[in-house]
N, C-alpha and C positions, 0 to 999 in steps of 0.2 A: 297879020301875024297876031297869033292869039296873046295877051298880057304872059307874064311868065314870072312868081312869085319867088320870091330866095327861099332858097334851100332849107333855111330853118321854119319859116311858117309853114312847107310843106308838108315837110317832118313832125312839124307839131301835130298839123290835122290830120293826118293818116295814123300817126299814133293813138290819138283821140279819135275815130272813125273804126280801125282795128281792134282799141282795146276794150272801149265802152260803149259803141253801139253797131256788133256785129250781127245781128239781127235787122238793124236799117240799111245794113249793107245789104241783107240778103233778099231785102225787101224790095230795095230799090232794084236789084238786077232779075228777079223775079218778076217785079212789072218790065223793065226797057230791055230786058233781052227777048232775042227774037225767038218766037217759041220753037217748042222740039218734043217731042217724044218724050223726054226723060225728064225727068225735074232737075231744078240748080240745087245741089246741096251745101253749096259753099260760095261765100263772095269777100272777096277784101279787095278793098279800094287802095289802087297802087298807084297813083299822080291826079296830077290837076292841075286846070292852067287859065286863064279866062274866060275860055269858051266854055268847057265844061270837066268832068271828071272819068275818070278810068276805073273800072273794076276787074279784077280777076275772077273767072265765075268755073265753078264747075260741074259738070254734068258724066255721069257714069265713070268717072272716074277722069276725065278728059280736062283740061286748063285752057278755056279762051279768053276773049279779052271782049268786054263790051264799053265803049263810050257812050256816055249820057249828056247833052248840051244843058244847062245852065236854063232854067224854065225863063228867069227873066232876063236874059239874053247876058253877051259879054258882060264882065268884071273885070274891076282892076285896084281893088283895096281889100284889104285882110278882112275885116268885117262884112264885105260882102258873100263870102268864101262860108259863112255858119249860114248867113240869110238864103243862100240857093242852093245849101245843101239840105236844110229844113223844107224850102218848098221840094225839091226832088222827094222827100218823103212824103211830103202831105201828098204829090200827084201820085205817088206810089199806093199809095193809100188808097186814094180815088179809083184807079184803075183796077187795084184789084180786092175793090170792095172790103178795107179792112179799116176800120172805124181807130182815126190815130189819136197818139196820146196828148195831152196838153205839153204847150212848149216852155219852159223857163222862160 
């Protein structure tokens, strides 16, 4: 059974994932969605839990859902939760050849 984090650090990080880095969102579902015809032109990240995280992603006008697992496997502390959402983008990055920016 995956970790399962309270409601408020949730809420924290999808606010912060939503409000200031919707571009990593889009990034990220860009690289780990399964490809299609159509491009994604929209992603927001709607939960997370130890294994990994959830994005909303849209294509032609369509709403699905893609999960992405955690690069360096299960979590189960708040600070883990920036550190493999950071690597989710650097691998995003990787995959689809976009040179990422320096981390805080």
């Amino acid at each position: 059974m995956p970790h399962t984090f309270d409601a408020d650090v949730v809420s924290a990080v999808l606010r912060h994932m939503n409000g200031d880095h919707t571009d990593d969102n889009l990034l990220i579902a860009r690289a780990f969605a399964e490809p299609a015809d159509s491009p994604i032109t929209d992603a927001v990240m709607t939960a997370f839990d130890g294994e990994g995280g959830t994005w909303s992603i849209t294509r032609d006008g369509a709403v699905t859902e893609i999960r992405v697992p955690w690069p360096g496997g299960p979590i189960d502390e708040r600070p883990a939760v920036r550190r493999e959402v950071v690597a989710l983008y650097d691998a995003a990055c990787a995959r689809l050849g976009v040179d990422p920016r320096p981390h805080a």
